[in-house]
C-alpha positions, -999 to 999 in steps of 0.1 A, spaced: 0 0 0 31 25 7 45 21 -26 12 31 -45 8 59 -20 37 80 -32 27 84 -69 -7 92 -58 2 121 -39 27 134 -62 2 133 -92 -25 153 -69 4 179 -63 12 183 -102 -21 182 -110 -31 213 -84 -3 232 -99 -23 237 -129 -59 243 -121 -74 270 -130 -80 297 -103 -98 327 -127 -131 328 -106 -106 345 -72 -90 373 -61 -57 368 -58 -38 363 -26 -8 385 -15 23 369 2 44 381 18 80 364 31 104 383 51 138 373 73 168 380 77 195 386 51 209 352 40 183 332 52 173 319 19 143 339 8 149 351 -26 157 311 -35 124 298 -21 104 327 -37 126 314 -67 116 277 -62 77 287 -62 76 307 -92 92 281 -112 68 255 -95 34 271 -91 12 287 -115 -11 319 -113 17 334 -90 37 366 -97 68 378 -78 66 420 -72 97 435 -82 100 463 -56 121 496 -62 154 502 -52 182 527 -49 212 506 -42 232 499 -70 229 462 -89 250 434 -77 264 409 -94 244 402 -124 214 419 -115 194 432 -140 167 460 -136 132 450 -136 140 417 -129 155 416 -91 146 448 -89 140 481 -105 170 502 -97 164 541 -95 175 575 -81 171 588 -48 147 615 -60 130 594 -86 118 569 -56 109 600 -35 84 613 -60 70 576 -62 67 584 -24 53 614 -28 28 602 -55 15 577 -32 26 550 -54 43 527 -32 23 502 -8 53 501 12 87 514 18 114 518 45 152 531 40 176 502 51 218 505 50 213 538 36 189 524 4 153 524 -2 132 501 -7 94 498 -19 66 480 -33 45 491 -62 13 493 -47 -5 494 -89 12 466 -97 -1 445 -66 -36 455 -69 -39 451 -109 -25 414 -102 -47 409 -71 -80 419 -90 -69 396 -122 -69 366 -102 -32 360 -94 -13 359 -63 14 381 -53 47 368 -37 68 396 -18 103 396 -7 106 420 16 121 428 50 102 427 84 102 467 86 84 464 52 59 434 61 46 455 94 33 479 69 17 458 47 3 439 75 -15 465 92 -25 479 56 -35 448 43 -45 421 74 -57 395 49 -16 393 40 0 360 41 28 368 65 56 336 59 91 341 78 121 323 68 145 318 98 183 302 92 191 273 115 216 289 131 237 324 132 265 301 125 248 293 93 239 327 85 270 343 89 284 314 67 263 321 39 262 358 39 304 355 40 303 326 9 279 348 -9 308 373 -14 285 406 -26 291 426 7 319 439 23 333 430 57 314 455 75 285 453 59 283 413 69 284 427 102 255 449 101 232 425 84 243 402 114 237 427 135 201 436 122 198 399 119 195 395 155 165 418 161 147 409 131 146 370 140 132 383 173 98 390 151 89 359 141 58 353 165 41 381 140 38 359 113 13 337 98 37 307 93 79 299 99 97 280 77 134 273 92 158 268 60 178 240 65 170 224 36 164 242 2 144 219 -15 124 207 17 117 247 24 104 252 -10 80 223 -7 66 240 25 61 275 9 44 258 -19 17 242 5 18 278 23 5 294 -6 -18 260 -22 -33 257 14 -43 295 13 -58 298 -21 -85 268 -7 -95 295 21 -137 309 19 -119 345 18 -99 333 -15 -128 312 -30 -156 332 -28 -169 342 -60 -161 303 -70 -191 294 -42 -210 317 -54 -209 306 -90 -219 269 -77 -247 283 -54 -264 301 -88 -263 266 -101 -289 257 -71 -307 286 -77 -289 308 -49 -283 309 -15 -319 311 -7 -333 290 -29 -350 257 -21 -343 235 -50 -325 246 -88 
């Protein structure tokens, strides 16, 4: 009996990837840690895995790194560019961190949102408080390391920052792990591959929710002639 469950369950998975979710309003998601604690990778994993899901690219001042394109990790732009999005009141959130900012296009969010399609964020916890009290329907998922040993290993092998900067991401590290208990879910990345599978039921489990399946109940309730109806 074990050896037939397996397939079973894997088939079901593959074959909730690709329903159809056009009768919904989108859910928005939102996953937030520390730096190096693998967040960008399990957004990564999801998008590649999951369908009707689109990653925000927020705006940023900091300069690319690495290979980093524009409008693809993020949008990079001037200081006083990003203060008249501020001042336009385009931005669902934003917050200045190491000297950068950082924010969330709120147009793009709610065009997505109203087509049907969630919305994944990768944002930090300063940025997720302001969604959350903005937005309390938000899907709040924080990804923890499984140690500051670990973290400090992987910001240090990642090789984008300097020394100093290492040590102020650790440094902020250690207060922003402290917020955890705010969130919806916690995910410890230990294991990529293990951490993507959990995000992915995160965000299946959510899109089964009355709030996120509304319209679809109401569309099978016509059917039966409505809610008050006796029989068809």
């Amino acid at each position: 009996m074990q050896s037939q469950s397996k397939p079973i369950l894997k088939n079901c998975a593959s074959r909730y990837r690709t329903l159809s979710n056009s009768i919904r309003h989108g859910n928005l998601i939102i996953v937030s840690g520390p730096s190096g604690a693998g967040k960008s990778a399990l957004v990564e994993g999801v998008l590649q895995s999951l369908t009707n899901i689109r990653f925000s690219v927020s705006f940023t001042t900091r300069a690319p790194r690495g290979t980093e394109k524009t409008g693809v990790e993020y949008y990079f732009v001037g200081r006083e560019e990003f203060e008249t999005l501020i001042r336009d009141d385009a931005l669902l959130e934003w917050a200045e961190v190491h000297d950068h900012y950082y924010g969330t296009s709120r147009k793009f969010v709610d065009d997505q949102l109203g087509q049907g399609q969630d919305v994944i964020l990768d944002i930090d916890v300063q940025g997720a408080q302001t969604i959350r009290s903005k937005r309390p329907d938000t899907v709040s998922v924080f990804v923890m390391p499984p140690s500051y040993q670990v973290l400090r290993e992987r910001l240090e092998r990642r090789s984008l920052d300097e020394g100093l900067v290492i040590k102020q991401r650790l440094k902020r590290a250690c207060n922003e792990i402290r917020c955890y208990k705010e969130y919806d879910y916690l995910i410890v990345n230990k294991d990529l591959d293990d951490s993507i599978c959990e995000l992915e039921a995160i965000i299946s489990g959510n899109r089964c929710r009355i709030a996120s399946r509304m319209e679809s109940a109401k569309s099978v309730l016509a059917t039966f002639g409505g809610m008050d109806a006796e029989n068809p």
